[in-house]
C-alpha positions in Angstrom: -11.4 36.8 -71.1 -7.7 37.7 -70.3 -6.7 34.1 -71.1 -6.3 33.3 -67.4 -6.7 29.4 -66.9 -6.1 28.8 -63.5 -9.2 27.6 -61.5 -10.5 26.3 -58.2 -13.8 25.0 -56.6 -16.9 23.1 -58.5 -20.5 23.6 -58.6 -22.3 20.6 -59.4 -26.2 19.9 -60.9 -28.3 17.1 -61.8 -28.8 15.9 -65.4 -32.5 15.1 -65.8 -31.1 13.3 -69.6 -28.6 10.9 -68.0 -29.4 7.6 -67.7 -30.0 6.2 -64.0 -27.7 3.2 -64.2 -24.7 6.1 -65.4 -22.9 7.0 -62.1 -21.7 10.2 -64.4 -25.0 11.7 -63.7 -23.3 15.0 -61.8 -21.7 17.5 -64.1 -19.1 19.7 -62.4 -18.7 23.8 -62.9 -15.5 24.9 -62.2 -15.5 28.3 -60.5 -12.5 30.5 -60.4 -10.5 30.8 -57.1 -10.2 34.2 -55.5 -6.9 33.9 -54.5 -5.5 33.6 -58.2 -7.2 36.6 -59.1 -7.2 39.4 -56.9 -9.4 41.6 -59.2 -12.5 39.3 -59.5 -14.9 39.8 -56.8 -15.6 38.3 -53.4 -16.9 34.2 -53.7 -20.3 34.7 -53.0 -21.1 37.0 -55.5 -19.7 34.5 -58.3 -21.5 31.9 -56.7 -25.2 34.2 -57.1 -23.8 34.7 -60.5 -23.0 31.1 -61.6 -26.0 29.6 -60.1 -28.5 32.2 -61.9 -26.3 31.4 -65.2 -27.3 27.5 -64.8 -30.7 28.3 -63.9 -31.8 30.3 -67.1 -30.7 27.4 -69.2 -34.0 27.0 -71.3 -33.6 23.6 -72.2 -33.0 22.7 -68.6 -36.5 25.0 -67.7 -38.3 22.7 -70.2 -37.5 19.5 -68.6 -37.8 20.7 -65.2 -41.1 21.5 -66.6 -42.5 18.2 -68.2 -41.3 16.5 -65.0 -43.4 18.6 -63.1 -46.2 17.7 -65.0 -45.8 13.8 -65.1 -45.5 13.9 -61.3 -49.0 15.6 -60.8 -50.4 13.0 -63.2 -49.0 10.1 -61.1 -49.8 11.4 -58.1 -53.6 12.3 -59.4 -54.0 8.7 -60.6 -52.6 7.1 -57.6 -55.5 9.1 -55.9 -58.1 8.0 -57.9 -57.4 4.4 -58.0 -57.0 4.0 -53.8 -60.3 5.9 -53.8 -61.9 3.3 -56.2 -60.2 0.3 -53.9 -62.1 1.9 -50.7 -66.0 2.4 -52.3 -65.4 -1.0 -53.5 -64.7 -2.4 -50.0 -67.4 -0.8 -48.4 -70.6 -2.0 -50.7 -71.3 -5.3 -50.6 -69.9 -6.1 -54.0 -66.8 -8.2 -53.4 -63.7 -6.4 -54.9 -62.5 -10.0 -57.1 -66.5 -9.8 -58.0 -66.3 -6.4 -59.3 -63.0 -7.0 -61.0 -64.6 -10.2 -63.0 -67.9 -8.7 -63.8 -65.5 -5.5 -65.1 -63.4 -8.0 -66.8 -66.3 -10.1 -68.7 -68.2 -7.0 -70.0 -64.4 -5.9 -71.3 -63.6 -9.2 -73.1 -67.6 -9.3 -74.0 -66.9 -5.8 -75.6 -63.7 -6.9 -77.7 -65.3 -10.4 -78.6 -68.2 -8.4 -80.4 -66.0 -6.2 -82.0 -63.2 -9.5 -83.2 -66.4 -11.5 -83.9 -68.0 -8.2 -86.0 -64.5 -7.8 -87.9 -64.2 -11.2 -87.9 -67.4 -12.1 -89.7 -67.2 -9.1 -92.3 -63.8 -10.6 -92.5 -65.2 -14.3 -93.4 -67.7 -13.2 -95.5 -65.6 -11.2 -97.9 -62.9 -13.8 -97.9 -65.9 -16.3 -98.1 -66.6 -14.4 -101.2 -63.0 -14.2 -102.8 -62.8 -18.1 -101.9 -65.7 -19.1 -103.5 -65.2 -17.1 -106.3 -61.7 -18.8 -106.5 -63.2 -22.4 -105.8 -66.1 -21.8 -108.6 -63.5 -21.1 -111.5 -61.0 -23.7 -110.2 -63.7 -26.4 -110.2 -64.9 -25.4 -113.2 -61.4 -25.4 -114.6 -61.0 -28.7 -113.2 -64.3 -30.0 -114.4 -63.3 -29.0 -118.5 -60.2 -31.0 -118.0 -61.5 -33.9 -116.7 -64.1 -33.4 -119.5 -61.2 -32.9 -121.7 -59.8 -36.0 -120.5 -63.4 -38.2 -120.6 -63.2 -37.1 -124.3 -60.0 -38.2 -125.3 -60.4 -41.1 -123.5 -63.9 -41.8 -125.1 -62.4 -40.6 -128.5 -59.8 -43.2 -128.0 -61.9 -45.6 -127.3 -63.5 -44.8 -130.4 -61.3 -44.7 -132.5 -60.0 -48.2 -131.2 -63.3 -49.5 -131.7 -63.9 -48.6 -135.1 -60.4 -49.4 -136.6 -61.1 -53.3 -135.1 -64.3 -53.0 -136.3 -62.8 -52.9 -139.9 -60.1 -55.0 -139.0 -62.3 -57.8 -138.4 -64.2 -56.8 -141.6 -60.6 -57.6 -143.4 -60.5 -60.7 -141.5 -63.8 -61.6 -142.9 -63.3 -61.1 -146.3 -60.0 -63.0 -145.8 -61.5 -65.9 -144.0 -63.7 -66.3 -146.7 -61.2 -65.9 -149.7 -58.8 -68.5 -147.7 -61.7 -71.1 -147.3 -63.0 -70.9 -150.6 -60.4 -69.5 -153.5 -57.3 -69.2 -151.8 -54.2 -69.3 -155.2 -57.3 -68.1 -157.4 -57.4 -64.5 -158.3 -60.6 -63.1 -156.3 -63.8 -64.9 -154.5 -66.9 -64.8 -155.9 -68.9 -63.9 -151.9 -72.3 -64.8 -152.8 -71.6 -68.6 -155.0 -68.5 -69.1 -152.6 -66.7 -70.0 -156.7 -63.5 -68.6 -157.9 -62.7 -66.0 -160.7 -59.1 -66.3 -162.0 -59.9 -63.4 -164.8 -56.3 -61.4 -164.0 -54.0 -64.7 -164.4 -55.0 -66.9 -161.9 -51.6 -65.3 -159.6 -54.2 -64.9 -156.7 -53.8 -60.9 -157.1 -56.2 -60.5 -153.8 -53.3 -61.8 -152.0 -50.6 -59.6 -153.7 -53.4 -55.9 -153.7 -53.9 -56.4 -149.7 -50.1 -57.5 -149.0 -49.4 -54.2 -147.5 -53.3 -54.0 -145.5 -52.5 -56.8 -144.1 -49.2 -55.5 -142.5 -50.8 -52.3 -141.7 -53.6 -53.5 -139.8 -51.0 -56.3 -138.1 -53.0 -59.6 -139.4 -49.9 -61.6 -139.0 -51.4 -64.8 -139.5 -52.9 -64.2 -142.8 -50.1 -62.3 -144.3 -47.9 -65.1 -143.7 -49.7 -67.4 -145.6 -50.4 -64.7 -148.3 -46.6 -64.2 -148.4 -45.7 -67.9 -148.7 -48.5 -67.9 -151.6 -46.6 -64.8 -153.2 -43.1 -65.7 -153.3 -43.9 -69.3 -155.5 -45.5 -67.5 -158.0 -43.9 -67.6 -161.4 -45.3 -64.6 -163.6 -43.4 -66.0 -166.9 -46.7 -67.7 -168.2 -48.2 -67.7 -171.9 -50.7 -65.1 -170.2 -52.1 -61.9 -172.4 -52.1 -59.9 -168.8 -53.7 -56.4 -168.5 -50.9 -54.3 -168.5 -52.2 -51.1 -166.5 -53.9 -53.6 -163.6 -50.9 -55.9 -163.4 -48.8 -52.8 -163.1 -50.6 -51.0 -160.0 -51.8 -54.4 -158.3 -49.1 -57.1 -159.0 -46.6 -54.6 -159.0 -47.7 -51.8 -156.9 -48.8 -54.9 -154.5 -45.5 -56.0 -153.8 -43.6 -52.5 -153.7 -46.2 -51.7 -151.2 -45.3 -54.3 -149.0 -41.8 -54.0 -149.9 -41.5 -50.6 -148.3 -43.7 -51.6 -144.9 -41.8 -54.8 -144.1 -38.3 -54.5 -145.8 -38.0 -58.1 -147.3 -35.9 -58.4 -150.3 -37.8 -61.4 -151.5 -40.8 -59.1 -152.2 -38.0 -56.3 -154.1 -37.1 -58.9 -155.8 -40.5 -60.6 -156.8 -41.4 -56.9 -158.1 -38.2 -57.1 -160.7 -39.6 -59.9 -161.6 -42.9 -58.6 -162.9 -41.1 -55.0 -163.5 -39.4 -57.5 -166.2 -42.4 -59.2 -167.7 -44.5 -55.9 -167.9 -42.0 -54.2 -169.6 -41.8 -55.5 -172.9 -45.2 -53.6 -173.7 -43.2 -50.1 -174.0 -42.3 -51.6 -177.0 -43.8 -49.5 -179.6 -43.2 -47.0 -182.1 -43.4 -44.4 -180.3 -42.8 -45.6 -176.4 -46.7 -45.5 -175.6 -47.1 -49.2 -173.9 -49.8 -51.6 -175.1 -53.2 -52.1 -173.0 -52.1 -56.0 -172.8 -48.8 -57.6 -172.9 -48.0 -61.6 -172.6 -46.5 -62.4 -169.5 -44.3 -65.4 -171.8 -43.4 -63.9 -175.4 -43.9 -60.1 -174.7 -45.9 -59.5 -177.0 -48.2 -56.8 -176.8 -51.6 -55.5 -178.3 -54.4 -53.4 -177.6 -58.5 -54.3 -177.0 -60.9 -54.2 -180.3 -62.6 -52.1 -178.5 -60.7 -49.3 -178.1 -59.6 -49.2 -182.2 -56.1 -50.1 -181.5 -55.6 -47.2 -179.3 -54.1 -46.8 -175.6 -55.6 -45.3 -173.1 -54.5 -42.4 -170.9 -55.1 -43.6 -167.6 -53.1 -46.8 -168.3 -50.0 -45.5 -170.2 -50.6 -42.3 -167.6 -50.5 -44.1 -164.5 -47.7 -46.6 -163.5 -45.1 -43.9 -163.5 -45.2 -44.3 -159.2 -44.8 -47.7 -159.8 -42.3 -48.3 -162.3 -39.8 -45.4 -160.6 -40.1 -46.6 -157.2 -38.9 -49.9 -158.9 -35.6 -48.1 -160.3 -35.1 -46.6 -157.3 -34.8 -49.4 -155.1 -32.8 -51.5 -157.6 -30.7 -49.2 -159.2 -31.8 -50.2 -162.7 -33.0 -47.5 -164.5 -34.9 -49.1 -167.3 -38.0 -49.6 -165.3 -38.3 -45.4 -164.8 -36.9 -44.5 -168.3 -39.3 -46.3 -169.9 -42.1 -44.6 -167.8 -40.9 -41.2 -167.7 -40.5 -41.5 -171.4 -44.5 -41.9 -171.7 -44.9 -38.4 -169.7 -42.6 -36.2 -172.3 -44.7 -38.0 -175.2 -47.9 -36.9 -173.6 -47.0 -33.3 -172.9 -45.5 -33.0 -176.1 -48.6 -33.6 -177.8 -51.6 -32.4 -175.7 -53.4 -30.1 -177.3 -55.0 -27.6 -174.9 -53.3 -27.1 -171.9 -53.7 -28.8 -168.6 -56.5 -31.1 -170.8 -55.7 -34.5 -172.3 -57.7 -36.5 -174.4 -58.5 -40.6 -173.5 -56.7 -42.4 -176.6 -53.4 -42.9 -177.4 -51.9 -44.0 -180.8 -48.8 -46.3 -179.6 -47.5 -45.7 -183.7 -47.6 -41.7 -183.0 -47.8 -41.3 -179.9 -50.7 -38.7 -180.8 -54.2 -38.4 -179.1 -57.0 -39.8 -181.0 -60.4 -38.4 -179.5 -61.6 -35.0 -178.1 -62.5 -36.2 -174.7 -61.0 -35.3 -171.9 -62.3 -37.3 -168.2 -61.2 -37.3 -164.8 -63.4 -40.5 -164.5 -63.3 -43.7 -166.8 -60.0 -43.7 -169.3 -58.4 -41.0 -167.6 -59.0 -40.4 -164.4 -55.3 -40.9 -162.7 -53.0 -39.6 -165.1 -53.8 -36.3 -164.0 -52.9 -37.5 -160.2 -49.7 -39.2 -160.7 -48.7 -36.1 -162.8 -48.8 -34.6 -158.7 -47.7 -37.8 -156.9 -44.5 -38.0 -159.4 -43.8 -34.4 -158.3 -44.5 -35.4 -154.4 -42.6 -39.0 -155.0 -39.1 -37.1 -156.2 -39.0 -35.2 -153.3 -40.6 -32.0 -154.5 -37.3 -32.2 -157.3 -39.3 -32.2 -160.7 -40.2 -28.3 -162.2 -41.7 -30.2 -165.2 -44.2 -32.0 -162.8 -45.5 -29.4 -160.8 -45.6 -27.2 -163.4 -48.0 -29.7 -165.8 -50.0 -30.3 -162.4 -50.7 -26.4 -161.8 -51.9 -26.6 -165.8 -54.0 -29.4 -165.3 -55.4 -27.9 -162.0 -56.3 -24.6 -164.0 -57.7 -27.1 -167.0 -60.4 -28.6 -164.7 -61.1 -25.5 -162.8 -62.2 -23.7 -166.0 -63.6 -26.3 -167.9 -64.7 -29.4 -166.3 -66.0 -28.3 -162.6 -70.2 -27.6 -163.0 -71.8 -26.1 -159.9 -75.5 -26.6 -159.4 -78.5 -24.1 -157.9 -78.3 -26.0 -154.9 -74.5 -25.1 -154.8 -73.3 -28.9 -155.1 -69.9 -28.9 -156.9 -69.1 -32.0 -159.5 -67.1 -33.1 -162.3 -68.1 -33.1 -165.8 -66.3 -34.6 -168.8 -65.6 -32.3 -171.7 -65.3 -32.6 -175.5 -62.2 -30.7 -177.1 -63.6 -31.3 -180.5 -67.3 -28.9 -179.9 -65.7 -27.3 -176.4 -68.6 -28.2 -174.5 -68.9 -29.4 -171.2 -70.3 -32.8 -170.3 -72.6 -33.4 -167.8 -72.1 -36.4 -166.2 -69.9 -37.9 -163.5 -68.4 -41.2 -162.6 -67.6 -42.6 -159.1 -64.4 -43.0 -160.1 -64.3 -39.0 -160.4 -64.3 -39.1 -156.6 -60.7 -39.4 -156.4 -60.3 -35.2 -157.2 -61.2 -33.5 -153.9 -58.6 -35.8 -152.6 -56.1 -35.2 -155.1 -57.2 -31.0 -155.0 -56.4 -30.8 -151.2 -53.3 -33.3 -151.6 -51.4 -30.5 -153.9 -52.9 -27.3 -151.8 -49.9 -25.2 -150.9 -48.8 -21.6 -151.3 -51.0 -18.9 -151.3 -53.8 -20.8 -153.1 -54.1 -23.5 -150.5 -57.2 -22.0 -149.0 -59.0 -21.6 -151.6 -58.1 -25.1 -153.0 -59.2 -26.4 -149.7 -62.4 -25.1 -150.4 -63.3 -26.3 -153.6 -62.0 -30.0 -152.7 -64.3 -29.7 -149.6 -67.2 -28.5 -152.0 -66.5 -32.0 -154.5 -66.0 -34.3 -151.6 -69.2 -33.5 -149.6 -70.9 -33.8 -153.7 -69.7 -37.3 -153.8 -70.8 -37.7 -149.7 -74.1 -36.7 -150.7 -74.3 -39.1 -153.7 -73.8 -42.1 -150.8 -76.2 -40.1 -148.4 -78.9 -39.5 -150.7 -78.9 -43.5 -151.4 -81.7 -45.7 -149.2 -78.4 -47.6 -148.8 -75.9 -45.1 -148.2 -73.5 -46.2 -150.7 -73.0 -44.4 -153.9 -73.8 -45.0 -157.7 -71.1 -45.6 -160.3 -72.4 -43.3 -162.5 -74.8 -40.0 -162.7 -76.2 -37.4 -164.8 -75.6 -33.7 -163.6 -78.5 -31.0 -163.5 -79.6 -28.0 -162.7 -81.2 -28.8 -158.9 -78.4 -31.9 -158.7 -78.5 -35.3 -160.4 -79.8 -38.4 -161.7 -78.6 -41.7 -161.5 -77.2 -43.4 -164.5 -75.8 -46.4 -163.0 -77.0 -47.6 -159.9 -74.2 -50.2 -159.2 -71.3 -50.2 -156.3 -68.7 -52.3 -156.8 -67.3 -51.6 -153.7 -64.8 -49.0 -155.1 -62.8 -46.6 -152.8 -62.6 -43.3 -154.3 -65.1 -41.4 -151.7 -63.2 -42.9 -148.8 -60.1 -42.0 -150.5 -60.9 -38.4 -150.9 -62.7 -38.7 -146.8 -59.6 -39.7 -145.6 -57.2 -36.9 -147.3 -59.3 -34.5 -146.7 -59.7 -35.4 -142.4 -55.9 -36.0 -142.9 -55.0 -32.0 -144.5 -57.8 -30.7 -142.2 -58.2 -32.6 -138.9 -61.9 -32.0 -139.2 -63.8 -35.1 -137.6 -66.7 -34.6 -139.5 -64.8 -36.7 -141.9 -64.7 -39.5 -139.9 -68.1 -39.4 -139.5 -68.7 -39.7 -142.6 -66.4 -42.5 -143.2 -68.0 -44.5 -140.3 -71.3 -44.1 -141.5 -69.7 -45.7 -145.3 -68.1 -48.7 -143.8 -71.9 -49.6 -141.8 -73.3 -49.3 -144.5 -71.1 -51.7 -146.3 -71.2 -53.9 -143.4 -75.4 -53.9 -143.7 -76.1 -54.3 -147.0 -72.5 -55.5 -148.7 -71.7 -58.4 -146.0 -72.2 -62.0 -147.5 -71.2 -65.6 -145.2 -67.7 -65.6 -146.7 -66.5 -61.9 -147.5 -68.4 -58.8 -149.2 -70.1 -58.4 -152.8 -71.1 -55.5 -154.6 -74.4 -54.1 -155.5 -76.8 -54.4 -158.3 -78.7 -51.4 -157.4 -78.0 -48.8 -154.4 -81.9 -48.0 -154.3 -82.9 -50.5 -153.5 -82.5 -51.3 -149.7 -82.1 -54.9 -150.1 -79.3 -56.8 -148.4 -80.4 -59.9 -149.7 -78.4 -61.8 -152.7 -80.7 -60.5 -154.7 -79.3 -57.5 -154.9 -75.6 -58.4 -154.9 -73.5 -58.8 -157.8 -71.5 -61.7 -156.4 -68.0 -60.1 -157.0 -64.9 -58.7 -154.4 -62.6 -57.2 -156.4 -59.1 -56.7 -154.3 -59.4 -53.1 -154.5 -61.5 -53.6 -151.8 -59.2 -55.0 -149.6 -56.2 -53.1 -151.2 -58.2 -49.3 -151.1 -61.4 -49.2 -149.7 -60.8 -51.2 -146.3 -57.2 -49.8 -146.0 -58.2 -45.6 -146.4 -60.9 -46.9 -143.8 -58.5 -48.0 -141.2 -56.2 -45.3 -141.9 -59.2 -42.8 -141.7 -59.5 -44.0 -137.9 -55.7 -44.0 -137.6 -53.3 -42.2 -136.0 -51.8 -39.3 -138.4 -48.4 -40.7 -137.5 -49.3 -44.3 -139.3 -48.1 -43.3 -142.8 -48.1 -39.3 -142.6 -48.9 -38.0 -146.0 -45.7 -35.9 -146.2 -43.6 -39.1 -145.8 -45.4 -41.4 -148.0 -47.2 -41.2 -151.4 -50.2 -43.2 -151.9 -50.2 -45.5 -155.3 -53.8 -45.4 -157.7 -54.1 -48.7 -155.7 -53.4 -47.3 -152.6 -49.9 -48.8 -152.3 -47.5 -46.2 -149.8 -43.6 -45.7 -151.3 -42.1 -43.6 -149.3 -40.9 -40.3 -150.7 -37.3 -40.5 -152.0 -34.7 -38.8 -150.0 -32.6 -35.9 -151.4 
């Protein structure tokens, strides 16, 4: 307390915290020396004092304590276990007996209780893993259905399109054998028919199929056929057919093969078709001479021109001046359109005769089937053709459109969905309905865009399965060329099939906009019937009467027009195609079925 520091003597204790190994286990007091400080009492009594100091430490009481305690406890179990050694000696148990018995029970105790854990264990992973298993097989099993279908589908699909490749072949075969040079076949006589110039125009309509469907073999020969022909002969040639098959045929092949000799083979005929634009009022002629250029119209339309012929070689004739550079060909032909909307004379409908002199229309009635049927769908395709570039065109389209909506489509009680005809001059609606007409649901869902698209959709869907029906509803499958529209559905008119392809056309547009395969179905089941009842030895004929369910040659008409092979087979194949094989917003389909690819911007 008095700051004094000097010191003598230690008292030492044990630390019950050190560690054994730590040879610093003795902790040293000093104590203060007597002789330093005379004042302090004797030695002893700061020894008493010291040692009672040390001794009251609680912390040091505490351990003191619990060591107490853990000695009793060893000592206790020490006891017990000697005394269990001895009564083991001294029955007649031997001790390593005892000691295995003891042991066996122990592990027989703890196997029952892993094996209890261990089986609740199992069974709810059991659970969890089966669980697991289940939906991963079943997963497993819808892909590998998945897979089985596509594969099936494939195989499908493969079969069918060689299915109507060798129906091309056929007809081919037969045309090669027995009127190769001549225009068409006739599949039942096994004579020729040179009635569109004797040019052999099946060869030049199915150019294009023939590359499609890869028939190397016979387009080679077809194409060393083509390229001798000279068009410049005293011929008074159908100018709308020579357009869209002579023409259309070559451009067709043209753009699928990218041989100049067919470009320049279309100039050619581009050259002799269009002296017929040479009228009063730029209206072409019905029939121009192939020689002298001279042109005229049938008796039997009083001098007049029709609509779908002036109306529908525009594809044609542009694609021609595009791929030249000459633009006479599409002057000429665009020329025809600004006549036409000049002078319609309720909008969106247009009626079937032309004056070339005027340039005026003639008669009341308007038709999407005979005389007129597709002028109203090259006033879309030019539209689609330019590249989507042409106001005028969608703009007469979207007129046209609203024009047949509201005047020309007739729904029945049963809820079928046709097209009518209708007179301008009394502004009545015409019931009937050519096969020909089946070309509109296709045309409908072609142009379907924007916010009308849906409903569009619809109503093409509603006309195609109409025209589906009229094949269905046939002991032959195949449809009628012409019917009367009633109340509860229709009547036949004209029971023929000339093997035309507007049904399969507006089929395989519709499968193509919608990717339902319903429509191949449908297709299929038009193509077997055409190979049952329209199959000759040599090709295919049309039929006299689709009621009657007669495959015999009694019932054929002995004619294969090329549209056959230039439309009907080719939507066919295409049908069963691959949507990458001339994808509808790349290409634009001709009125014969001829693909031109769109222009480029």
């Amino acid at each position: 307390k008095k700051g004094r520091k000097v010191w003598c003597g230690v008292m030492k204790y044990y630390d019950y915290n050190a560690n054994n190994n730590n040879n610093n286990y003795l902790y040293t007091i000093p104590i203060p020396s007597s002789d330093v400080s005379p004042n302090i009492k004797t030695s002893n009594q700061w020894k008493k004092r010291w040692k009672k100091e040390l001794l009251d430490l609680s912390l040091e009481k505490r351990r003191l304590f619990k060591l107490f305690l853990i000695s009793i406890g060893i000592i206790f179990s020490i006891t017990l276990f000697i005394s269990f050694l001895f009564s083991f000696s001294s029955s007649s148990i031997p001790l390593s007996s005892a000691f295995s018995s003891f042991s066996s029970e122990f592990k027989e105790g703890i196997n029952k209780e892993w094996k209890r854990e261990e089986k609740e264990g199992i069974e709810e992973w059991n659970q969890k893993q089966v669980e697991e298993w289940r939906n991963r097989d079943l997963i497993q099993k819808e892909k590998e259905r998945e897979r089985s279908s596509s594969k099936n589908k494939s195989i499908q699909l493969s079969k069918r399109r060689n299915a109507i490749r060798k129906a091309m072949k056929h007809a081919l075969n037969g045309y090669y054998e027995h009127a190769f040079g001549f225009d068409e076949i006739r599949p039942v006589s096994n004579q020729t028919n040179s009635s569109w110039g004797g040019f052999g125009i099946t060869l030049f309509d199915s150019l294009d199929t023939m590359l499609i469907m890869n028939l190397e073999e016979e387009y080679l020969k077809a194409l060393n056929h083509v390229l001798k022909v000279d068009f410049k002969k005293d011929y008074d040639a159908s100018f709308f057919e020579s357009s869209i098959r002579y023409l259309g045929g070559l451009l067709g092949a043209y753009q699928l093969s990218k041989d100049k000799r067919l470009l320049s083979k279309a100039k050619e005929v581009g050259d002799v078709l269009l002296p017929a634009f040479n009228t009063p009022s730029g209206i072409p002629y019905g029939i121009v001479n192939f020689k002298t250029g001279q042109g005229r119209n049938p008796g039997w339309t009083n001098g007049n021109s029709l609509l779908a012929e002036a109306g529908s070689i525009q594809l044609e004739f542009k694609y021609l001046s595009f791929h030249t550079g000459d633009s006479k060909y599409e002057k000429a032909a665009h020329k025809v359109m600004e006549i036409l909307f000049q002078n319609q004379k309720s909008e969106g409908l247009y009626p079937t005769y032309i004056n070339p002199e005027t340039g005026r229309f003639e008669n009341t009635l308007v038709s999407y089937g005979g005389l007129g049927d597709s002028f109203y769908e090259y006033i879309l395709k030019q539209y689609l053709l330019t590249g989507r570039t042409d106001p005028i065109m969608i703009e007469k389209y979207q007129e046209a459109l609203r024009g047949l909506i509201e005047k020309l489509i007739i729904r029945t009680a049963n809820e079928l969905a046709f097209v009518g005809e209708f007179d301008l001059g009394t502004d009545s609606i015409i019931k009937e309905m050519d096969h020909l007409a089946c070309y509109v649901p296709g045309m409908i869902a072609l142009g379907a865009e924007g916010s009308e698209k849906d409903r569009l959709l619809k109503l093409a869907e509603d006309l195609a399965m109409t025209c589906v029906k009229m094949y269905e509803d046939q002991p032959t499958l195949l449809g009628p060329e012409r019917i009367s529209i009633e109340d509860e559905g229709y009547s036949i008119l004209n029971p023929k099939y000339i093997l035309r392809p507007e049904t399969v056309e507006s089929i395989f547009v519709m499968f193509r906009k919608t990717g339902e395969e319903k429509w191949r179905e449908m297709g299929w089941k038009i193509f077997s019937a055409i190979e049952k009842y329209c199959k000759t030895s040599s090709s295919f004929s049309g039929l006299l009467d689709v009621t009657q369910k007669d495959s015999s040659k009694d019932n054929w008409n002995n004619s294969m027009q090329s549209f056959f092979l230039a439309e009907t087979l080719k939507y066919l194949f295409l049908l069963f195609s691959d949507d990458t094989l001339l994808p509808l917003d790349q290409f634009v389909f001709t009125t014969e079925a001829h693909p031109l690819e769109i222009f480029k911007k």
